[in-house]
PAMI-814576 format. One line per field, with one value per residue: x, y, z of N, C-alpha, C, O in turn. Coordinates in steps of 0.02 Angstrom, whole numbers, plus 32768, in hexadecimal, padded with zeros to 4 digits. Layout:
% PAMI-814576
n_X	X  ...
n_Y	Y  ...
n_Z	Z  ...
ca_X	X  ...
ca_Y	Y  ...
ca_Z	Z  ...
c_X	X  ...
c_Y	Y  ...
c_Z	Z  ...
o_X	X  ...
o_Y	Y  ...
o_Z	Z  ...
***
This chain:
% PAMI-814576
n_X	802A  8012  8057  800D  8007  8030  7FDA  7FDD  7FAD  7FB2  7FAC  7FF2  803B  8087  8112  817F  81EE  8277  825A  81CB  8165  80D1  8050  7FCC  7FB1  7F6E  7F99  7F96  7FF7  805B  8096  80F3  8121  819E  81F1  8246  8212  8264  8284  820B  81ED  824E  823A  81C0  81F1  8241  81D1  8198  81F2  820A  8191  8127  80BD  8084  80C3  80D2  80C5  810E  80CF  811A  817D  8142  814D  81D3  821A  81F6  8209  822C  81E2  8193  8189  8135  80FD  808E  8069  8094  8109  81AC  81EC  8232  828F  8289  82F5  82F8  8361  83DB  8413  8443  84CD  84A6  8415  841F  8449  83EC  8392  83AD  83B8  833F  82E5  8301  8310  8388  8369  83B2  8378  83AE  83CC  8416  84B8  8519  8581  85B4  856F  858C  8629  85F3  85C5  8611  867D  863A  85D6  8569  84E0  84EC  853B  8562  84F0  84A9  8455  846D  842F  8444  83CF  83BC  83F4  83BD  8352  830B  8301  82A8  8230  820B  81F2  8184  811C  8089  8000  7F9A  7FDD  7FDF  803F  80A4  8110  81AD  8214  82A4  8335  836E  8369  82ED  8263  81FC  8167  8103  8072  8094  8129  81D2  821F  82B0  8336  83B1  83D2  843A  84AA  84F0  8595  85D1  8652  868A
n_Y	7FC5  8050  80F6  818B  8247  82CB  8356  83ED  8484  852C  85C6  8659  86F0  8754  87C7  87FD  886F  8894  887A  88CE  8883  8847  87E0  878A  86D5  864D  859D  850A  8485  83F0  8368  82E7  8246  8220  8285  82E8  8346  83B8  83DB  83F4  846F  84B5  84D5  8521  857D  85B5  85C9  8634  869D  86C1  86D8  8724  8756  86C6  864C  85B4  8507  8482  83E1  839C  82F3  82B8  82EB  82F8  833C  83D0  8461  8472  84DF  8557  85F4  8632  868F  86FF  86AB  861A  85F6  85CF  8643  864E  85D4  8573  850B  848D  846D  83EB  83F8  83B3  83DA  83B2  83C9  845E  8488  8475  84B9  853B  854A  854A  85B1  8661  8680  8613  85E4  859E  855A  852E  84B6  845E  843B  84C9  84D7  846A  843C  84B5  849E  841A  843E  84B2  84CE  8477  844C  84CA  8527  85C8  85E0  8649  8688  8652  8633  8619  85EA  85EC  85B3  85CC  853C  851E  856D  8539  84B9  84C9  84F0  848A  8445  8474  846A  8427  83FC  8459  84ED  859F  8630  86BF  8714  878D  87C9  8817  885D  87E0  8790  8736  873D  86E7  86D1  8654  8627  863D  8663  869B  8668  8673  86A2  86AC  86B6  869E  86CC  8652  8649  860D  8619  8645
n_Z	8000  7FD5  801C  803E  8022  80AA  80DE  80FE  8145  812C  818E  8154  818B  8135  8125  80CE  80E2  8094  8006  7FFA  800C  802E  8096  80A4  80B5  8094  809B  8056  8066  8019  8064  803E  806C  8066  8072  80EF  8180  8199  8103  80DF  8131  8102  806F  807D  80BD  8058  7FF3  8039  803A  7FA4  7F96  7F23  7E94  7E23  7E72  7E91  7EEC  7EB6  7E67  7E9B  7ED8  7E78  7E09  7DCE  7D6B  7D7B  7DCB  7E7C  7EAF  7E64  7E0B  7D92  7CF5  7CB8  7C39  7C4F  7C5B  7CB6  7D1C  7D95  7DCC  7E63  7EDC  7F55  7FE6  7FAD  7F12  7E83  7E08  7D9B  7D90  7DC4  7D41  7CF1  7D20  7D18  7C9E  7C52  7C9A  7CD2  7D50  7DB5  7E64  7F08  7FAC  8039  80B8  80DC  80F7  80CE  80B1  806E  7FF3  7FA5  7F95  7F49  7EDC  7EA5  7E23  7DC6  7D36  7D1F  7CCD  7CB5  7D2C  7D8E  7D99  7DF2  7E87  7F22  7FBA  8075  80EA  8199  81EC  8277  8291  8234  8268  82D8  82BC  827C  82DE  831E  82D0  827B  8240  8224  8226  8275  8254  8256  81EB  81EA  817F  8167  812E  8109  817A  81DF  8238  8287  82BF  8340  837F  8434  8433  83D7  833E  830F  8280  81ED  8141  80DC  806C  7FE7  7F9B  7EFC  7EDC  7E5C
ca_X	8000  8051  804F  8012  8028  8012  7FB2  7FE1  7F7F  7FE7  7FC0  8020  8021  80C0  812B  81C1  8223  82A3  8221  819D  8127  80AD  8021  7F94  7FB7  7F5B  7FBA  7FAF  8034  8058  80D2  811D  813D  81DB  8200  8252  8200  8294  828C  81C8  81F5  8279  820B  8185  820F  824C  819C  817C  823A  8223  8154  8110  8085  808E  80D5  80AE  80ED  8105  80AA  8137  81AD  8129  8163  8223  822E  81DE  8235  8205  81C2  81AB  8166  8125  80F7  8047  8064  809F  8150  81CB  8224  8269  8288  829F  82FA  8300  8393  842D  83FA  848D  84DD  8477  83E2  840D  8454  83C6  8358  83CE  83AE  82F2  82D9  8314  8342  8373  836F  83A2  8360  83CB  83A9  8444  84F8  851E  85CD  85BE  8527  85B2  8649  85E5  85A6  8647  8691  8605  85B2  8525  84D7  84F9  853B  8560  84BB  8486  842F  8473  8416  8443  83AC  83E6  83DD  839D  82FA  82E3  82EC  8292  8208  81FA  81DC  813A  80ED  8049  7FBD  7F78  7FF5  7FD4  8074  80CA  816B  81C5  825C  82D8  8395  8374  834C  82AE  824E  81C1  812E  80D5  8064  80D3  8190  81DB  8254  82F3  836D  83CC  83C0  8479  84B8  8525  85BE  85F1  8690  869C
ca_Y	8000  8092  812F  81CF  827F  82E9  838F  8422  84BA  8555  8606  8684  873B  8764  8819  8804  88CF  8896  8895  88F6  8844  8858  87C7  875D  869D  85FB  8579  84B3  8466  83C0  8347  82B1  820E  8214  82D7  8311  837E  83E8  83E4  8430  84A7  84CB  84DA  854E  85CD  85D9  85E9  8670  86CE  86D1  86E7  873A  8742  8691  8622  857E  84E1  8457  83B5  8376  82D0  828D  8304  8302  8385  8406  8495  8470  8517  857A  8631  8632  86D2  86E3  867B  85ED  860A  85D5  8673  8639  857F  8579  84DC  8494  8426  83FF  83E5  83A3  83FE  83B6  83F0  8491  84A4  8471  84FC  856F  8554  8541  85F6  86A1  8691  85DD  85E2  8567  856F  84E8  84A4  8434  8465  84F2  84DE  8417  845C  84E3  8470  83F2  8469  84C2  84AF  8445  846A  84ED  8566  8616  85C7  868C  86A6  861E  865B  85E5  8611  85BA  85B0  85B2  84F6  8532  8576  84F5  848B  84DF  84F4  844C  842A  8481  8452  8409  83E6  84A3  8530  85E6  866D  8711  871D  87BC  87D0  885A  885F  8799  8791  8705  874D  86C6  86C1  8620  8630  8682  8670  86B3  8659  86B9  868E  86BE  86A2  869D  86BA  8634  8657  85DD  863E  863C
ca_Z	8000  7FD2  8053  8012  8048  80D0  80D4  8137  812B  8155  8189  8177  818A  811A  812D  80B4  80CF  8059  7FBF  8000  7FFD  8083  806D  80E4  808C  80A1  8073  804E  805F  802A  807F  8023  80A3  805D  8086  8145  8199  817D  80CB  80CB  8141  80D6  8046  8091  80CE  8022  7FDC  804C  8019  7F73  7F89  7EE0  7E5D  7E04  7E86  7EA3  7EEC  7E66  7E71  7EE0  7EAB  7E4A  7DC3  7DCF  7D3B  7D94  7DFE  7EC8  7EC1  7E1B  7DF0  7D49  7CD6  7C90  7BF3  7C78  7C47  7CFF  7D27  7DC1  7DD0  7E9F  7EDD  7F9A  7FEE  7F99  7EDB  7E7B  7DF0  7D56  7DA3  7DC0  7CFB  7CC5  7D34  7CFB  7C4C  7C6C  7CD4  7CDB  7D8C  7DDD  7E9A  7F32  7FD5  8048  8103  8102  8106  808B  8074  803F  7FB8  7F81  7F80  7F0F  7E88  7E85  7DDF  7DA0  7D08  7D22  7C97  7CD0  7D73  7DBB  7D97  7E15  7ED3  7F56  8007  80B7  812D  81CD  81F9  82B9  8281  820F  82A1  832D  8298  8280  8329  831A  827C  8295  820D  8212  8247  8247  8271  822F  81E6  81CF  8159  815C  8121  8104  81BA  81DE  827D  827E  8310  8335  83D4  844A  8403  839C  8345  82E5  824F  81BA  8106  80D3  8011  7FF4  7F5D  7EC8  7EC6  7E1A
c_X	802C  8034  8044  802A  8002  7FF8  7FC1  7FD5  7FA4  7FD3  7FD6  801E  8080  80D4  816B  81DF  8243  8294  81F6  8167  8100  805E  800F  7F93  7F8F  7F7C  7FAF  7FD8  8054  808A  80E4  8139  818C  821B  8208  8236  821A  8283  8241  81C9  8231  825F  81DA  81B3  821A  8208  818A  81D5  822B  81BF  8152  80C7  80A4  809E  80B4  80E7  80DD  80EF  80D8  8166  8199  8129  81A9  823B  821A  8212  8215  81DF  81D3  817C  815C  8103  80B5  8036  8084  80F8  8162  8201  8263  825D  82AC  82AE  82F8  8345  83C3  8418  8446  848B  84BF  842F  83D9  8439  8416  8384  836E  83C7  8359  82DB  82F4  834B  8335  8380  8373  839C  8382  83C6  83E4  847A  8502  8560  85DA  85AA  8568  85F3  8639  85E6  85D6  867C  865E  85EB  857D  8515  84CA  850E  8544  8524  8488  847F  8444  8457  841D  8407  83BD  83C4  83BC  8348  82E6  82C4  82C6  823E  81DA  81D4  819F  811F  80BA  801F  7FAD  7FB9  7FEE  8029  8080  80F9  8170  8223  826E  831D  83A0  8372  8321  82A5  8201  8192  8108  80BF  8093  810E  8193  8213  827E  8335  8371  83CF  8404  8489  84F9  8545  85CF  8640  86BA  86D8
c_Y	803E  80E0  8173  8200  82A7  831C  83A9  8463  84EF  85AA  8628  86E6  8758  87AC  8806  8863  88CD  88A1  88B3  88B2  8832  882E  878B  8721  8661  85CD  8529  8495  8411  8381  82FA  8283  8218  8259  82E5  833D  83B6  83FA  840F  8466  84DC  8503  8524  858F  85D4  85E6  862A  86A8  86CF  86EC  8722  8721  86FD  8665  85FC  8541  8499  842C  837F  833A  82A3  82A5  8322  8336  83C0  841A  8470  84B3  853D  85CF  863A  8689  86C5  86CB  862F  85D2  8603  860F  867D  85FB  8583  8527  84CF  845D  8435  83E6  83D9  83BE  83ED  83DE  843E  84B7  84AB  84B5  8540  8583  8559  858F  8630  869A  8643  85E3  85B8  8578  8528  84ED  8474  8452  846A  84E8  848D  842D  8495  84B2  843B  8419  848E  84AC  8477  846F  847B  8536  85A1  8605  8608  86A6  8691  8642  8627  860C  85E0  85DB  85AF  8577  84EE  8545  854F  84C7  8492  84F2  84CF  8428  8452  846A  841D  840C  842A  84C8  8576  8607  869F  86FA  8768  87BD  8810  8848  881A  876B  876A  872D  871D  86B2  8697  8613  8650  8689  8682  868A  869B  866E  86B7  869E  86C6  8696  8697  863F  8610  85E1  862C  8652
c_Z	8000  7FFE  8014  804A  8086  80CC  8103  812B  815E  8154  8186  8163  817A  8120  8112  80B4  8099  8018  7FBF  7FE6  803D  8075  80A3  80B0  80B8  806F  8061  8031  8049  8030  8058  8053  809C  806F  80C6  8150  8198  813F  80C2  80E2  8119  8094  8055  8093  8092  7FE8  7FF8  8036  7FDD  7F60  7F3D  7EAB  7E47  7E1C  7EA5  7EBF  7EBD  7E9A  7EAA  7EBF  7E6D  7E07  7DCA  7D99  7D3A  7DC6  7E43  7EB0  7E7A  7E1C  7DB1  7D40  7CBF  7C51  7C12  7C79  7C97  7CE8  7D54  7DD8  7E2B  7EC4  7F31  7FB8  7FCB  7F48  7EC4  7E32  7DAC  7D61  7DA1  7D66  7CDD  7CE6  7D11  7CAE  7C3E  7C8F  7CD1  7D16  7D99  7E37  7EC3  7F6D  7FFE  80A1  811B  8102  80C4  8081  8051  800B  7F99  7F64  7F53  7EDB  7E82  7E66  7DAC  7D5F  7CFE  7D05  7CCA  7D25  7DB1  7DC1  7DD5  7E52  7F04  7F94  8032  80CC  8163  81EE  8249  82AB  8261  823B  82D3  82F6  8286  829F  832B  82E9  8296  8248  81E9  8252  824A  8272  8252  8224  81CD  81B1  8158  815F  813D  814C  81C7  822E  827F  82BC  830F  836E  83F1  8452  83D2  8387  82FF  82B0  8220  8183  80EF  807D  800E  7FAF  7F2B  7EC5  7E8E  7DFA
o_X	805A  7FFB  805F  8049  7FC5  7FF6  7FB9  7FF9  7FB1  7FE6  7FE5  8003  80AA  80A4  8197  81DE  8239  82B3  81E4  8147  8112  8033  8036  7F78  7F97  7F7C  7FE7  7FE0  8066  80A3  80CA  816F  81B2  8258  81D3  823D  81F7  826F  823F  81B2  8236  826A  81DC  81A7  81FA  8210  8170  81CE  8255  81AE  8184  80AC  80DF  8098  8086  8123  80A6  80F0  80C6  817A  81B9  8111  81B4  826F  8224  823A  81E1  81AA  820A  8145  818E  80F6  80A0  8000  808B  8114  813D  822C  829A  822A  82E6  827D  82F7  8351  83DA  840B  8478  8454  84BD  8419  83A8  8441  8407  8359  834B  83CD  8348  829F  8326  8388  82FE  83BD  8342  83BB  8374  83BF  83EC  8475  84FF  8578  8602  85D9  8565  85F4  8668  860D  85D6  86A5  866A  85EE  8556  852D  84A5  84EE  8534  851A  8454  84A2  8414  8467  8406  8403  83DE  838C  83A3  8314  82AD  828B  82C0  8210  819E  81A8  8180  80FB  80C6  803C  7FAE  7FBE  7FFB  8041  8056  8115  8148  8259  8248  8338  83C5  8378  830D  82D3  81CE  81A0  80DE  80E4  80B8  8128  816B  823E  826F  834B  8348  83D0  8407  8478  852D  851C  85DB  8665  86F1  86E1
o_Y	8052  80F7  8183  81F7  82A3  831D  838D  847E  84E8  85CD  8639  8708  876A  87D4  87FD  8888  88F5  88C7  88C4  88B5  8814  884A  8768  8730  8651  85D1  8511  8489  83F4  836B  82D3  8296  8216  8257  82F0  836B  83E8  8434  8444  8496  851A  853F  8554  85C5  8606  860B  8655  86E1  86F8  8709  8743  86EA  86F6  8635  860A  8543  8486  8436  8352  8349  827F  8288  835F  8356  83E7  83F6  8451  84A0  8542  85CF  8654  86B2  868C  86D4  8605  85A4  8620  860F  8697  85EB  8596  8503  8502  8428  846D  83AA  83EC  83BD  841B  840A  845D  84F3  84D8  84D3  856C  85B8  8579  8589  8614  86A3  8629  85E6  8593  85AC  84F0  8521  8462  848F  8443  84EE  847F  843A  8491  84A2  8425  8410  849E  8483  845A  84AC  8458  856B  85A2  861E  8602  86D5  86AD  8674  8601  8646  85A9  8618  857B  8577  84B7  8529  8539  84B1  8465  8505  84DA  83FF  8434  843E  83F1  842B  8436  84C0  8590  85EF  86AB  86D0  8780  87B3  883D  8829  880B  872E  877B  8738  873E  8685  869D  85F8  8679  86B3  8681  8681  86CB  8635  86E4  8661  8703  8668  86AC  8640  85DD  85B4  8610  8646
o_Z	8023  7FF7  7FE0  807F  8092  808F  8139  8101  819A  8125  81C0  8138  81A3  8122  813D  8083  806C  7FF3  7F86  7FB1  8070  8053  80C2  807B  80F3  8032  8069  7FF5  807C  7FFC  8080  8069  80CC  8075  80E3  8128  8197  813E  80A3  80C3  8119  808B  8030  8077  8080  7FB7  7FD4  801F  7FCC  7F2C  7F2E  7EA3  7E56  7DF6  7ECC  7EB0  7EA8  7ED7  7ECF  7E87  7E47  7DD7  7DCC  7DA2  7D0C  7DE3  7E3A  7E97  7E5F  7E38  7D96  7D6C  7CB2  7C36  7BE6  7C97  7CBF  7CBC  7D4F  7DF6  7E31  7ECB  7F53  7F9B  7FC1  7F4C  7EE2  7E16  7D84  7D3B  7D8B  7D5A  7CB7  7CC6  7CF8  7C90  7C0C  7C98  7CBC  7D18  7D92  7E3E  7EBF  7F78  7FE8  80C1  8156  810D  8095  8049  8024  7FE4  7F5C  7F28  7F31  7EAC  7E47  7E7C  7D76  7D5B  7CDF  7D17  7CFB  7D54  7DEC  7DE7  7DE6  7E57  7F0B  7FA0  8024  80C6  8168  8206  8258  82BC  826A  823B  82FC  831B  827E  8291  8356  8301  82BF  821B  81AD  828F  8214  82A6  8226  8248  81A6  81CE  8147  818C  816D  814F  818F  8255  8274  82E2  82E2  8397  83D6  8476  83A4  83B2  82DC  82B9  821A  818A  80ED  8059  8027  7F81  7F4B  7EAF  7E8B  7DBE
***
């Protein structure tokens, strides 16, 4: 019998400063047996960082040629192919060639994820967005996640200030280099 997915329905009362993206979201979320709890929370924060008209999260691994997270244009055109984790360096050629902008959003250790893909072969590879999460909020994030969550997050100068009942938790959203 094969396990399906989970469902987690997510409020949130978004305040990005950095873009001026200020926006009341309901979300459903949906979890993959095979997906850490890390990795959705992962996921969600970089849906809400890169929040925008057109974004969606793809159908998940049951379509492996989809972005994790894509923003399309209104002719359905991906503008920004948004990846999560440590994607490995065909992957992100091929977003790169596929997208305007490719972006990764990562929860495990950023300098392994840099040390692989440096020197690898990736179209416009300076062009590429590497972001650490800080692997603390990921975790202390985690540890709440429940079915239905509601909280705030506020972003400033890549900053995470996120309120869930009465903590707050805190991290950084780190640009990691190719050093091309």
């Amino acid at each position: 019998m094969a396990l399906t997915a989970t469902i987690y329905n997510f409020d949130v009362e978004l305040a990005d400063n950095d873009r001026g993206v200020y926006e009341s979201l309901q979300l459903r979320v949906a979890r993959h047996p095979s997906e850490s709890e890390e990795y959705l929370v992962t996921r969600l924060l970089a849906y809400l960082l890169e929040h925008a008209d057109g974004i969606a999260f793809s159908r998940g691994i049951s379509d492996p040629e989809e972005p994790t997270i894509a923003v399309r244009d209104m002719t359905g055109a991906i503008t920004t192919w948004i990846e999560v984790g440590a994607p490995d360096a065909a992957r992100l050629h091929k977003a790169s060639k596929a997208s305007r902008r490719a972006v990764v959003y990562t929860h495990k250790d950023p300098d392994q994820l840099v040390r692989r893909l440096r020197g690898e072969k990736i179209h416009r590879a300076g062009d590429l967005e590497l972001y650490a999460i800080d692997r603390a909020l990921v975790a202390e994030l985690a540890l709440r996640l429940e079915r239905r969550v509601a909280f705030s997050i506020s972003i400033a100068d890549r900053e995470i200030y996120l309120s869930i009942g009465n903590e707050t938790l805190t991290g950084t959203v780190r640009r990691l280099s190719l050093d091309l």
